[in-house]
Backbone of each chain as ProteinMPNN parsed JSONL, in Angstrom:
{"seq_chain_A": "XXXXXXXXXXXXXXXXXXXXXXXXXXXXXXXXXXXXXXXXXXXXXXXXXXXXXXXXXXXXXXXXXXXXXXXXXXXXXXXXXXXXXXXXXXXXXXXXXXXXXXXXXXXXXXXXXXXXXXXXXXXXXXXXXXXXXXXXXXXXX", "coords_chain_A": {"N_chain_A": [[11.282, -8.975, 6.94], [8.966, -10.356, 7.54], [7.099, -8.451, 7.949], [7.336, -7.063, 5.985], [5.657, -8.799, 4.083], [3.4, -9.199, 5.348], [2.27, -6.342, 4.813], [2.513, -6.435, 2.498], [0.276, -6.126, -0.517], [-0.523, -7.879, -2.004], [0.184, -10.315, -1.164], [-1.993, -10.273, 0.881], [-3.967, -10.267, -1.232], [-3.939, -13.01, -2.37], [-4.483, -14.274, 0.128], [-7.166, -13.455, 0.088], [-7.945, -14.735, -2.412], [-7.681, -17.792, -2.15], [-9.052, -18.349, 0.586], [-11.962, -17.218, -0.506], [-11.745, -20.021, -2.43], [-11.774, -21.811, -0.507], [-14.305, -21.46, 0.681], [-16.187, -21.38, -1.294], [-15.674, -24.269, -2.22], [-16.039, -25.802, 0.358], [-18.682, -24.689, 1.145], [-20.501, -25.225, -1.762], [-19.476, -27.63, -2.674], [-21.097, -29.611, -4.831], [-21.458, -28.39, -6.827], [-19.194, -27.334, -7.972], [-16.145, -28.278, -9.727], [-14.448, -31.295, -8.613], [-11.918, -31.059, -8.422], [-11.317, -28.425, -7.121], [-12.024, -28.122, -4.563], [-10.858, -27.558, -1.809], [-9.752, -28.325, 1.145], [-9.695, -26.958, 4.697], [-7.359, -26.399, 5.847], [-5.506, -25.952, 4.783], [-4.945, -23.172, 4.129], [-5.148, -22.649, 6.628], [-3.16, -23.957, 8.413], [-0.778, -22.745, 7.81], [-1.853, -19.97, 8.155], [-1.766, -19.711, 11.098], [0.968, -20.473, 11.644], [2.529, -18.239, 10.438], [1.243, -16.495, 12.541], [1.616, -17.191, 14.957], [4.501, -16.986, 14.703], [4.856, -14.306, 15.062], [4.779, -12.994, 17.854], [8.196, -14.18, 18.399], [9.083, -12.57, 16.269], [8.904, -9.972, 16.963], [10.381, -10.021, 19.046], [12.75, -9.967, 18.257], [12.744, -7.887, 16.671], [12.203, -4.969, 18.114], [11.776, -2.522, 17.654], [10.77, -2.696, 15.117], [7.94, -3.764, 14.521], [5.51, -5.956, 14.824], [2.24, -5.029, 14.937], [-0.695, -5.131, 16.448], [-3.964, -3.881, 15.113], [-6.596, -2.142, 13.775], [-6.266, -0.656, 11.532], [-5.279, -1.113, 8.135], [-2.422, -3.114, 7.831], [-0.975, -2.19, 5.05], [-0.999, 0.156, 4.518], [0.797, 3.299, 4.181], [2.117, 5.58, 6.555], [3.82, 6.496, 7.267], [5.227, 9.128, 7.348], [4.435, 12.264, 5.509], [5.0, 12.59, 3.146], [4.554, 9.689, 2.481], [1.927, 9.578, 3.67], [1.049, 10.773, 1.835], [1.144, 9.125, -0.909], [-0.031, 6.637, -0.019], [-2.584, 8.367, 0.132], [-3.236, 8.959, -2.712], [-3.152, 5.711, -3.555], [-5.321, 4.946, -2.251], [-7.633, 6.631, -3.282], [-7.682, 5.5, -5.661], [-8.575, 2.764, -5.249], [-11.194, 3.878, -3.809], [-12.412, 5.035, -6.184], [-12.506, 2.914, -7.709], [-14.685, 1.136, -6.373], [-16.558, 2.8, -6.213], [-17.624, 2.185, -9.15], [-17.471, -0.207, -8.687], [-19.163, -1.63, -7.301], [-21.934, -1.093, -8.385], [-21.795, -2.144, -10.395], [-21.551, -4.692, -9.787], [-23.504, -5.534, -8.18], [-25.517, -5.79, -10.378], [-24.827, -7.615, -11.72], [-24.46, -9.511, -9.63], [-27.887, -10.058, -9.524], [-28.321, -10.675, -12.213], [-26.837, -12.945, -12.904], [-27.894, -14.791, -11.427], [-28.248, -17.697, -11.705], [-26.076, -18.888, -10.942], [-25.268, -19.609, -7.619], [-22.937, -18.958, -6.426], [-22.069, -17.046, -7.057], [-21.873, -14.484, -5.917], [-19.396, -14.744, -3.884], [-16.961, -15.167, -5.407], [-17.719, -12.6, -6.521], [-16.762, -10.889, -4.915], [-14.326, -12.387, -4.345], [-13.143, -11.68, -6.532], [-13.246, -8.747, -6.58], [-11.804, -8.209, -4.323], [-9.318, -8.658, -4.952], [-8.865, -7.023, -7.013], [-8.984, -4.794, -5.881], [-6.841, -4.358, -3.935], [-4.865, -4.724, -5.93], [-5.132, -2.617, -7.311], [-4.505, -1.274, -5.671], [-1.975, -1.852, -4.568], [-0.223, -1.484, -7.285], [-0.554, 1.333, -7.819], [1.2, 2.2, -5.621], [3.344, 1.188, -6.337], [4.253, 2.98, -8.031], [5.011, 5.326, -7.171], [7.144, 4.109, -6.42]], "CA_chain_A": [[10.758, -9.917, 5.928], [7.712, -10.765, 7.986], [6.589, -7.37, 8.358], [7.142, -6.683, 4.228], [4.823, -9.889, 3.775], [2.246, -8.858, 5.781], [2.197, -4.995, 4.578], [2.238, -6.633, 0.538], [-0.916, -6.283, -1.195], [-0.282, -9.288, -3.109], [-0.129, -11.443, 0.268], [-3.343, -9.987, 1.144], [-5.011, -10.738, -2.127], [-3.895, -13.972, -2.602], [-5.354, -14.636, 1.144], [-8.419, -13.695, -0.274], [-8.441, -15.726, -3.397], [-7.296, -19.264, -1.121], [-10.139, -18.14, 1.018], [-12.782, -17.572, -1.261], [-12.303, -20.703, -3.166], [-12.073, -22.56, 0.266], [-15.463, -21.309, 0.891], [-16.878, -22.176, -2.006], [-15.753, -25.959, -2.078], [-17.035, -26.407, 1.647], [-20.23, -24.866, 1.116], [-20.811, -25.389, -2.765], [-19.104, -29.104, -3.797], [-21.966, -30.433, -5.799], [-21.882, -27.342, -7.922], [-17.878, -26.95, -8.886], [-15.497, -29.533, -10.318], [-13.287, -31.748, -7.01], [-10.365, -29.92, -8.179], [-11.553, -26.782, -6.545], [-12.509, -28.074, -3.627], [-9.873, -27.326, -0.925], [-8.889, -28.236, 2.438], [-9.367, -25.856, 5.0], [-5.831, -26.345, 6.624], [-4.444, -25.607, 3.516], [-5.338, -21.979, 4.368], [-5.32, -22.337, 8.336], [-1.749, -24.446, 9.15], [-0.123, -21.611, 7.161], [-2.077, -19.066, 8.545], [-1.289, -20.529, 12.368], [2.425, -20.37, 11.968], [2.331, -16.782, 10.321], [0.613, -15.512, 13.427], [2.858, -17.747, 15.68], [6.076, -16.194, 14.548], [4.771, -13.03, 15.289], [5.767, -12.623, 19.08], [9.333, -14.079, 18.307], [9.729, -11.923, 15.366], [8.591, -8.587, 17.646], [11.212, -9.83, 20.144], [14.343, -9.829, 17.463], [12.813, -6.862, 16.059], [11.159, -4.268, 18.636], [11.143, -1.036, 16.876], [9.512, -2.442, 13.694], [7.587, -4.635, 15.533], [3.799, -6.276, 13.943], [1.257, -4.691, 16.13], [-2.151, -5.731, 16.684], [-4.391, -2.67, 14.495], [-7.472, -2.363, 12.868], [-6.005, -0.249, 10.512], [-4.561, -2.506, 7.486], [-0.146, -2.564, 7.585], [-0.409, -2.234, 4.008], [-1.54, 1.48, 4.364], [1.946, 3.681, 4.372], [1.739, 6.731, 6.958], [5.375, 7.328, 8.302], [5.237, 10.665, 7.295], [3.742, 13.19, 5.042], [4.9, 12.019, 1.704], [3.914, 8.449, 2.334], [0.324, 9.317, 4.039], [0.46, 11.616, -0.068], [1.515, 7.96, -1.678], [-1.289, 6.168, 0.682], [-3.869, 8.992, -0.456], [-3.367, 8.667, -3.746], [-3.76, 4.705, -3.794], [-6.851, 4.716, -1.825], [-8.491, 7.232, -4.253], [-7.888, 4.679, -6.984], [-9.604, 2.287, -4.593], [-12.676, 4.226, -3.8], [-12.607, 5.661, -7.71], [-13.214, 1.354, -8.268], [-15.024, 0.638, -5.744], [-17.643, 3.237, -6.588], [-17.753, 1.345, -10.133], [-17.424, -1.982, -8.657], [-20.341, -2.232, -6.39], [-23.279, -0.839, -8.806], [-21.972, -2.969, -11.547], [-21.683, -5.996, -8.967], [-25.449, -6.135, -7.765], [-26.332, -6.233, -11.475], [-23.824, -8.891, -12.048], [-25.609, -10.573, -9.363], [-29.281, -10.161, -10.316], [-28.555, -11.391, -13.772], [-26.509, -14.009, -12.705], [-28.533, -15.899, -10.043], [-28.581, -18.897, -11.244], [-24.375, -19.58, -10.519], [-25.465, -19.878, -6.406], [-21.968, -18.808, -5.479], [-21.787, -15.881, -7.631], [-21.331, -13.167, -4.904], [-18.533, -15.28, -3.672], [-16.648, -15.033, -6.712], [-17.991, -10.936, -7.243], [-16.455, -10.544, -3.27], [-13.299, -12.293, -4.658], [-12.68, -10.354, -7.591], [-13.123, -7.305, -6.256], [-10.825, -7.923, -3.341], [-7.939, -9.2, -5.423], [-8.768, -6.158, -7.686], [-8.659, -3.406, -4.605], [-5.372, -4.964, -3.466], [-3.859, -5.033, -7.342], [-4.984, -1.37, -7.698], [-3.445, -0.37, -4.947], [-0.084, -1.821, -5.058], [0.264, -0.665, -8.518], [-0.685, 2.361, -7.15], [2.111, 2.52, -4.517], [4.719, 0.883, -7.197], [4.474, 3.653, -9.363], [6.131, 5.616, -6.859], [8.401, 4.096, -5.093]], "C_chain_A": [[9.297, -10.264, 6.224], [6.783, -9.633, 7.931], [6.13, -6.744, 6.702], [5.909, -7.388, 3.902], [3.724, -9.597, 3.974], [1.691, -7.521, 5.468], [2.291, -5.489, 2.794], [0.577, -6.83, 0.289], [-1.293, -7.418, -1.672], [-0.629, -10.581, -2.174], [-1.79, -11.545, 0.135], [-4.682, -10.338, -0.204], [-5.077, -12.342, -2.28], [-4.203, -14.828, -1.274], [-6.472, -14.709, 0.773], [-9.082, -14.804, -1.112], [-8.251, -17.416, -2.719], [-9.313, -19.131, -0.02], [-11.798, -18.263, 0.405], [-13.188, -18.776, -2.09], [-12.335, -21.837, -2.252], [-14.021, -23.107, 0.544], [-16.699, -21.784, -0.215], [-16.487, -23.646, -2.433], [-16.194, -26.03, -0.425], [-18.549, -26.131, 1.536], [-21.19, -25.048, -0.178], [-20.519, -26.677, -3.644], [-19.843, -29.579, -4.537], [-21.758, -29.496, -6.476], [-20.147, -27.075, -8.559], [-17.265, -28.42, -8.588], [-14.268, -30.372, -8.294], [-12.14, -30.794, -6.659], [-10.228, -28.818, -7.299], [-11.511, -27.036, -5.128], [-10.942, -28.184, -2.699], [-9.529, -27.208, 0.793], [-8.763, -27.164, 3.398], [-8.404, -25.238, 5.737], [-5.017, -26.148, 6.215], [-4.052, -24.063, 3.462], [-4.572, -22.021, 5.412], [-4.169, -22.954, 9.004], [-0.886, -23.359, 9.048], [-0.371, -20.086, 8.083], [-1.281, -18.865, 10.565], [-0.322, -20.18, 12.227], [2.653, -18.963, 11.352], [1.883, -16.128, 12.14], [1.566, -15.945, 14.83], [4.025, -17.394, 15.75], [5.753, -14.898, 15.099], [5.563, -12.537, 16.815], [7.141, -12.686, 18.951], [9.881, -12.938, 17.331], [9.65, -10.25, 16.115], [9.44, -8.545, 18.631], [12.299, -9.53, 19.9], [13.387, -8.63, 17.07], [11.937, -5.499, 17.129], [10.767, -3.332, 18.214], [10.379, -1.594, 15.713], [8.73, -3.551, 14.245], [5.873, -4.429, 14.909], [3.044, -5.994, 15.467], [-0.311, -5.043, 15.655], [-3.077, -3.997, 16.185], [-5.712, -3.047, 13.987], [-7.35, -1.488, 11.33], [-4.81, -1.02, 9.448], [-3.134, -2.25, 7.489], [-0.397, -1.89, 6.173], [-0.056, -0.46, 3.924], [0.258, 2.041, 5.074], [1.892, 5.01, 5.041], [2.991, 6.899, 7.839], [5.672, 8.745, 8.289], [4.807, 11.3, 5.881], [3.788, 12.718, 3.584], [4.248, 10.683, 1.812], [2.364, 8.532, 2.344], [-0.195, 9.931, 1.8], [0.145, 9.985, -0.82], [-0.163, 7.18, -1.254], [-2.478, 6.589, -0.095], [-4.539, 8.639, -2.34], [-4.162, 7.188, -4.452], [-5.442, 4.085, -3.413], [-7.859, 5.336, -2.877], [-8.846, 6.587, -4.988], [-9.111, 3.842, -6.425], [-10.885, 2.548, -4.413], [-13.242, 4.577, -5.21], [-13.655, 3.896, -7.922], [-14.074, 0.946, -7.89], [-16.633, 1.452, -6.199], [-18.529, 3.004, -7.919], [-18.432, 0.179, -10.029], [-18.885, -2.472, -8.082], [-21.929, -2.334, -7.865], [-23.194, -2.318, -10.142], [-21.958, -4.238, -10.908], [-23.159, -6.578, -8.818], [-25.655, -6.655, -9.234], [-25.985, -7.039, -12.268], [-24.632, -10.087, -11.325], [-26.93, -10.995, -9.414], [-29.13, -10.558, -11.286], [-27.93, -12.746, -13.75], [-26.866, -15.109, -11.472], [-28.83, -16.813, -10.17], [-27.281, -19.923, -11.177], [-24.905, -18.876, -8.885], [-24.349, -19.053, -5.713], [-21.52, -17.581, -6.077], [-21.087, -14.908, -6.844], [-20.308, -13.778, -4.405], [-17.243, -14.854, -4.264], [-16.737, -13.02, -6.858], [-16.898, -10.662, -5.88], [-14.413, -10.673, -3.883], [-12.551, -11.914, -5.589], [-12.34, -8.912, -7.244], [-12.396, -6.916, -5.403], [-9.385, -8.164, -4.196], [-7.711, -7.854, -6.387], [-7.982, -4.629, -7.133], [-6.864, -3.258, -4.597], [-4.467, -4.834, -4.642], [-3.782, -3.54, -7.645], [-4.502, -0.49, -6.655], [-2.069, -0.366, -4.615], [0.318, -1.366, -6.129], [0.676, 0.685, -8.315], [0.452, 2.997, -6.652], [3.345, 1.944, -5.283], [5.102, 1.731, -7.88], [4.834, 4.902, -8.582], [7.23, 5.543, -5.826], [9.62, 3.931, -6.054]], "O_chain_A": [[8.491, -10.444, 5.311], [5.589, -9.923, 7.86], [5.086, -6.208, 6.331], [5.011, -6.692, 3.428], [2.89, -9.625, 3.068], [0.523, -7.402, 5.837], [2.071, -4.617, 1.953], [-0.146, -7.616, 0.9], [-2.456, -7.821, -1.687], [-1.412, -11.51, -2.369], [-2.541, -12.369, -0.386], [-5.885, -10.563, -0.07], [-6.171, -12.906, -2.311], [-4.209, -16.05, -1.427], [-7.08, -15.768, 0.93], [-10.081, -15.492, -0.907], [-9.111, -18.175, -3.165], [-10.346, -19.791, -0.138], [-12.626, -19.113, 0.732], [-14.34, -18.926, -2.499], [-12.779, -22.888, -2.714], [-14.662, -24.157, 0.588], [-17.767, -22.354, 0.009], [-17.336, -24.14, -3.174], [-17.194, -26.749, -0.43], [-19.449, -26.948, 1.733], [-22.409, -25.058, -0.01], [-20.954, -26.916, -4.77], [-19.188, -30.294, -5.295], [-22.059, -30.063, -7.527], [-20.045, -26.588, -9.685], [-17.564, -29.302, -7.783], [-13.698, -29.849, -7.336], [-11.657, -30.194, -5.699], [-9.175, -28.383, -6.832], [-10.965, -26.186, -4.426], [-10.042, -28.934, -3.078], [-9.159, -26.226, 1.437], [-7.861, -26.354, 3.184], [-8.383, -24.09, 6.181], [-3.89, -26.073, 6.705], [-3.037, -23.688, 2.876], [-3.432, -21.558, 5.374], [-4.013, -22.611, 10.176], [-0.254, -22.978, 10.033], [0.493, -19.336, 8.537], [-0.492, -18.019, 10.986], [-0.288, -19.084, 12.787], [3.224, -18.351, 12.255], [2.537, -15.214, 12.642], [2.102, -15.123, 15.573], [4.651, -17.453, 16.808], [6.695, -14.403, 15.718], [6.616, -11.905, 16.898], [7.732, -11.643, 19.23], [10.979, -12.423, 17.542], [10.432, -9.402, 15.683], [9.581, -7.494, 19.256], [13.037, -8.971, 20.711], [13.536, -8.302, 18.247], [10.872, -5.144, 16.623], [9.571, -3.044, 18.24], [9.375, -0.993, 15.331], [9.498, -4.509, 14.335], [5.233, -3.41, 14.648], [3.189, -6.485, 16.587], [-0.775, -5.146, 14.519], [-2.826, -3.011, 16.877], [-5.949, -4.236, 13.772], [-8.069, -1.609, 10.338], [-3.712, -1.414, 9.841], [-2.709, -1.15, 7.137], [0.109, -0.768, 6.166], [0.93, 0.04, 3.382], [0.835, 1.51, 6.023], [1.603, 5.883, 4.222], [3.021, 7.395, 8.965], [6.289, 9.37, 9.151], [4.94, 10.457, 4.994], [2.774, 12.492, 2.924], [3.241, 10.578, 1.112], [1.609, 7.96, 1.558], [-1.087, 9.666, 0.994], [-0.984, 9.716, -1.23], [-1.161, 7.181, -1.974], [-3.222, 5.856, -0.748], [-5.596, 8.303, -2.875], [-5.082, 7.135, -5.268], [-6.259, 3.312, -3.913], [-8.8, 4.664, -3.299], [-10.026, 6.616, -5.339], [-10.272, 3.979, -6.809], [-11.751, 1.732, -4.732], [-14.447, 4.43, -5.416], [-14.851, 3.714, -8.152], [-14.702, 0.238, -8.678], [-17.648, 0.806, -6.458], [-19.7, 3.371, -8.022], [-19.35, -0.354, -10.653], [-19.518, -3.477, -8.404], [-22.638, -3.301, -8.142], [-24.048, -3.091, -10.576], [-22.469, -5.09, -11.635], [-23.716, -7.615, -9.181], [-25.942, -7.843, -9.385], [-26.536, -7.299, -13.337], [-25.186, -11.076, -11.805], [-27.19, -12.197, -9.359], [-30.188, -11.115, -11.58], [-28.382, -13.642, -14.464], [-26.193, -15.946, -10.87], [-29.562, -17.347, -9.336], [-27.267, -21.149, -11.282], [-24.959, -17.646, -8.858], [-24.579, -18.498, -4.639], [-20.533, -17.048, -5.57], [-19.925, -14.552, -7.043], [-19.665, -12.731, -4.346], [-16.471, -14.183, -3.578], [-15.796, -12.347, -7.277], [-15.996, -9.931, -6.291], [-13.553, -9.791, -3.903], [-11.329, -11.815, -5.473], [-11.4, -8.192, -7.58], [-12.093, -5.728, -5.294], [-8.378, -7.623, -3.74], [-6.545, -7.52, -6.598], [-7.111, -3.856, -7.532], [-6.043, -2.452, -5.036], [-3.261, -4.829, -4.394], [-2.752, -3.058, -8.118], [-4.183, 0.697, -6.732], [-1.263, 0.546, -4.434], [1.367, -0.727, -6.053], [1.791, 1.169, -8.512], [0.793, 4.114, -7.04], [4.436, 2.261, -4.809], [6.18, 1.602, -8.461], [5.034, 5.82, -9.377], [7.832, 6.231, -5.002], [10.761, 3.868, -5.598]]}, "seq_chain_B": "XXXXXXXXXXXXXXXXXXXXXXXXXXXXXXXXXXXXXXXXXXXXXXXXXXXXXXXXXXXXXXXXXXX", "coords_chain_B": {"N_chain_B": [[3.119, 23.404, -11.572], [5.36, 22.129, -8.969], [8.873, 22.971, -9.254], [12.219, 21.589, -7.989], [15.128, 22.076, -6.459], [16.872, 20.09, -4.701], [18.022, 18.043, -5.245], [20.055, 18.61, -6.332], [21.242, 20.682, -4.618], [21.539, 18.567, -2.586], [24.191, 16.878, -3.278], [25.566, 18.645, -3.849], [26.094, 19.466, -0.847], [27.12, 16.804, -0.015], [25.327, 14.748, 1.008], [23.163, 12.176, 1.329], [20.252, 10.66, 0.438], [18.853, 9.021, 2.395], [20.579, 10.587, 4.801], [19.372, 13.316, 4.614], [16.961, 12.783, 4.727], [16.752, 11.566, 7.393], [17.729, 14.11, 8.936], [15.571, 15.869, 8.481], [13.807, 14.267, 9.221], [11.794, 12.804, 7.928], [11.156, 9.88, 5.628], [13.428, 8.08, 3.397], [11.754, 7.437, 1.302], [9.972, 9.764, 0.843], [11.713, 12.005, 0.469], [12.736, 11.131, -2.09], [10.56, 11.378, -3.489], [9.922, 14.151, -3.437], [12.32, 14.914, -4.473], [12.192, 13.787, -7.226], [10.14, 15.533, -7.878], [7.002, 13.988, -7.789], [5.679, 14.728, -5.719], [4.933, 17.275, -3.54], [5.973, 18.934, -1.12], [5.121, 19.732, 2.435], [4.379, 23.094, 4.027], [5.592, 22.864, 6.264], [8.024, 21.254, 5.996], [8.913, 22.208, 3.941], [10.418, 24.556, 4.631], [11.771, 23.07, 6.788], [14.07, 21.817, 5.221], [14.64, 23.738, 3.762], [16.286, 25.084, 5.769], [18.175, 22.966, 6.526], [20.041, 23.392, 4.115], [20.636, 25.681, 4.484], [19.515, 28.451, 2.788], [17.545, 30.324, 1.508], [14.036, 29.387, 0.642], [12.705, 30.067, -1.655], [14.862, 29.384, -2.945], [14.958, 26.738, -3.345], [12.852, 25.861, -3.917], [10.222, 26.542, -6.319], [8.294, 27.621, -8.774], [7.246, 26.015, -12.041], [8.627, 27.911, -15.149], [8.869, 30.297, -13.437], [11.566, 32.287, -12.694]], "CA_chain_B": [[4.681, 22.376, -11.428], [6.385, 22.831, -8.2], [10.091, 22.566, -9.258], [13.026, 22.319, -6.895], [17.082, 21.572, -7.103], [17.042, 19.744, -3.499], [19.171, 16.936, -5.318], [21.495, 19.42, -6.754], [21.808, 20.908, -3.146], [22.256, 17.493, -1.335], [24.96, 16.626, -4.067], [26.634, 19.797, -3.178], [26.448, 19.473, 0.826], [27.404, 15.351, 0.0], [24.362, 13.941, 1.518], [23.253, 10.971, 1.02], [19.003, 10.896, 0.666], [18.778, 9.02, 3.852], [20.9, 11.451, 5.535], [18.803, 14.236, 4.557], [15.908, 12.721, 5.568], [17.015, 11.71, 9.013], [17.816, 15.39, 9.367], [14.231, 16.578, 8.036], [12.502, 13.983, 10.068], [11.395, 12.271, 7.158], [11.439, 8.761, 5.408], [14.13, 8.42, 2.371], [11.199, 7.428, 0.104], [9.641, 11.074, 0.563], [13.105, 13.054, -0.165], [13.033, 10.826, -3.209], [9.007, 11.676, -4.346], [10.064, 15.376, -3.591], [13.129, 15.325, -5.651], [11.391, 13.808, -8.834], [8.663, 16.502, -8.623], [6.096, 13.657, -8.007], [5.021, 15.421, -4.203], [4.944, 18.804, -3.479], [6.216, 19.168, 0.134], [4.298, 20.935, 3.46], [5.314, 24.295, 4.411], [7.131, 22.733, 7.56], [8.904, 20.247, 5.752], [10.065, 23.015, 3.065], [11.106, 25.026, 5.513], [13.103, 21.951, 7.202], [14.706, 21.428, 4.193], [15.71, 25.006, 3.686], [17.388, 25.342, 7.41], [19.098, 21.857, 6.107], [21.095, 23.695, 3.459], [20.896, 27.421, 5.032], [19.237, 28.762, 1.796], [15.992, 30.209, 1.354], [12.941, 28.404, 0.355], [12.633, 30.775, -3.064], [16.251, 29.277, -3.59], [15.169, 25.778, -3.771], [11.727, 25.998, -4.695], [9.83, 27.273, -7.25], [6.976, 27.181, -10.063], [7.629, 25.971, -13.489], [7.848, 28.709, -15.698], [9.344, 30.653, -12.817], [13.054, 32.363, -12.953]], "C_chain_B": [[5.163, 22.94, -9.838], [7.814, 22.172, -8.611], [11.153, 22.433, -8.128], [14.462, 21.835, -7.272], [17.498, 21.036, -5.06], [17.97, 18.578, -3.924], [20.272, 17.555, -5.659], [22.39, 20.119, -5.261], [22.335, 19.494, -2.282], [23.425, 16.95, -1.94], [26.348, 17.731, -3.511], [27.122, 19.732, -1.814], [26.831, 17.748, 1.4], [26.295, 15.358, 1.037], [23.678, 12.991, 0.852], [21.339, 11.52, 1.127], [18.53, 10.585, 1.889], [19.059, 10.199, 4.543], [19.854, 13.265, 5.731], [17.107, 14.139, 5.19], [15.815, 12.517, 6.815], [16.724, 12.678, 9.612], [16.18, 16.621, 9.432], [12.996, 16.157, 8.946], [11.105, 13.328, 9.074], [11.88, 10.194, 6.429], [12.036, 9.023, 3.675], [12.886, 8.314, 1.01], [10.225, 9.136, -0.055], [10.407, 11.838, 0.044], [12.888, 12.501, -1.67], [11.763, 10.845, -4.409], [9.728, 13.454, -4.257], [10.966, 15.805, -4.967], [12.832, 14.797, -7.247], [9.959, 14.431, -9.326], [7.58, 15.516, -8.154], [5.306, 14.538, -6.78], [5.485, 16.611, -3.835], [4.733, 18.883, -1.751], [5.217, 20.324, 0.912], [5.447, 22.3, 3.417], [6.609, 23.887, 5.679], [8.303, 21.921, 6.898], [10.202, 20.931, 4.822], [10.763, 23.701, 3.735], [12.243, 24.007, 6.697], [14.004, 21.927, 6.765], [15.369, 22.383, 3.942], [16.759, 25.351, 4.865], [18.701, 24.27, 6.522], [20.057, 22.726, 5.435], [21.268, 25.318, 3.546], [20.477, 28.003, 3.833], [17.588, 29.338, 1.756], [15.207, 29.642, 0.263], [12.731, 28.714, -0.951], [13.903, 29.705, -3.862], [16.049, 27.565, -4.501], [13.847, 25.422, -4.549], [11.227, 26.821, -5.14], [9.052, 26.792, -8.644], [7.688, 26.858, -11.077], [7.52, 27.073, -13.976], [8.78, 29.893, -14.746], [11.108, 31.342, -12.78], [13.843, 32.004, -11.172]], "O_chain_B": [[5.292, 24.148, -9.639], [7.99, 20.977, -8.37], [10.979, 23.237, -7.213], [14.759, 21.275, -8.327], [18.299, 21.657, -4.361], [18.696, 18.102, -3.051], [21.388, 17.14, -5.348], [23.582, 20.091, -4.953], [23.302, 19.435, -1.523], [24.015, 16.321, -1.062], [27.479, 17.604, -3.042], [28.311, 19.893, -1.537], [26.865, 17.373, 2.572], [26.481, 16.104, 1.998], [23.656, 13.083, -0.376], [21.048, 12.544, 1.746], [17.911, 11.406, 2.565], [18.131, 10.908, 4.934], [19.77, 14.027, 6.694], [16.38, 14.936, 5.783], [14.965, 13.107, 7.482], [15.897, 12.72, 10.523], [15.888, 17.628, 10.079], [11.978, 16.736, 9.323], [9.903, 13.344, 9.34], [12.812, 9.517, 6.862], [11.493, 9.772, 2.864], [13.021, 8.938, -0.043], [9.894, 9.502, -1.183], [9.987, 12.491, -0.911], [12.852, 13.373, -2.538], [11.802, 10.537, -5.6], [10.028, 13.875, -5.374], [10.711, 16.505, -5.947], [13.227, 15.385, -8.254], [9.157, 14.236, -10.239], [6.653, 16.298, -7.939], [4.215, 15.01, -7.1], [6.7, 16.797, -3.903], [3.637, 18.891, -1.192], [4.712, 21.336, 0.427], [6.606, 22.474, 3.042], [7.753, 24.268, 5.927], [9.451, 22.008, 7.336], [11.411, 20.711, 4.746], [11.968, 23.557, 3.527], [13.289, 24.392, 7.22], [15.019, 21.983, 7.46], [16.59, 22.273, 3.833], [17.883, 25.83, 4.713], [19.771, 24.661, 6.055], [21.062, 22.926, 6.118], [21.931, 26.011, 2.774], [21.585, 28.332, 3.409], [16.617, 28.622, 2.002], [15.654, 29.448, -0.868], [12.531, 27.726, -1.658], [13.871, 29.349, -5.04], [16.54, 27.184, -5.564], [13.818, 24.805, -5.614], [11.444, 27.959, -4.725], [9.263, 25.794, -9.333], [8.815, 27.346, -11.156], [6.517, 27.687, -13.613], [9.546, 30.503, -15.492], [11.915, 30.419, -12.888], [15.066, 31.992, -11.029]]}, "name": "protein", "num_of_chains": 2, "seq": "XXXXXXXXXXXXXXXXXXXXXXXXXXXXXXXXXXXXXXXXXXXXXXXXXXXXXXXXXXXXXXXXXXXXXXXXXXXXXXXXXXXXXXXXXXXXXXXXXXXXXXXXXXXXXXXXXXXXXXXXXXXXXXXXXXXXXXXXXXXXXXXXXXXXXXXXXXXXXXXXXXXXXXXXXXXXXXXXXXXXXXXXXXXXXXXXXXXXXXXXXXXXXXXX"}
């Protein structure tokens, strides 16, 4: 269950978006409404006990067991068809990404006078990555 | 197209998709991209797969279009 969580796309985006709009209420409050502004323990108590379970959950579980990586869980490489499944979703990824960026800068040059813009372009585009690649990987499992 | 009849064979030799993948050295969600055509298996894996049901590789795979 812990191991699904942390290997979901969806987790991982919706880390981002909590994140991103942390960041912009700590370092932007005069410029967006109170509502926004958010707590950064609201993030970080959560996060804390996620990372806390981890040893116990590696002790009930050793073979599937959350290891310390720089390569992301989400990425599926148990064997040959999966790394295919994997390949596939990343493609989409870089396909967007090679989109996302050029049209980003000129998102932010035209829009420079919303301060937190790139903030915002950063968290779009991560929640986007993450959406096009679980789709990605839903469509065949 | 690569076609193949690897569900019609594991049907025949009762195997279960797990079971076949155990045996292949694979994970059940690959047996189950192979057998709907979406992934087009390695040579080792086809050849796994053919030992699995003693059959040659012609038997189970094969092009669209193909007799």
């Amino acid at each position: 269950m812990l191991k699904q969580m942390y290997q979901s796309p969806l987790f991982n985006s919706f880390l981002i978006l909590c994140f991103g709009l942390i960041m912009i209420g700590e370092h932007y409050p005069e410029h967006v409404p109170s509502w926004i502004i958010i707590d950064p323990m609201v993030l970080g108590i959560p996060i804390l006990i996620i990372i806390g379970v981890i040893p116990f959950y590696n002790k009930r579980n050793p073979h599937d067991a959350v290891k310390a990586s720089i390569i992301p869980m989400e990425l599926r490489e148990e064997d040959e068809g999966m790394q295919w499944i994997t390949f596939k979703a990343t493609r989409k990824v870089y396909i967007f990404y090679a989109f996302a960026i050029p049209i980003g800068i000129t998102l932010t040059a035209y829009l420079n006078h919303i301060t937190y813009f790139p903030i915002i372009l950063f968290v779009v585009m991560g929640i986007l990555q993450y959406i096009i690649y679980w789709t990605s990987m839903h469509k065949y499992k | 197209m690569l076609c193949n009849s690897v569900r019609e064979l594991r049907a025949r030799f009762r195997l279960t998709q797990q079971e076949l993948a155990d045996r292949v050295g694979v994970t059940r969600q690959t047996i189950g991209l192979i057998e709907k055509g979406d992934y087009a298996p390695s040579i080792t894996l086809t050849l796994k797969i053919s030992y699995v049901f003693g059959v040659p590789v012609e038997e189970i795979f094969r092009l669209k279009g193909e007799r």
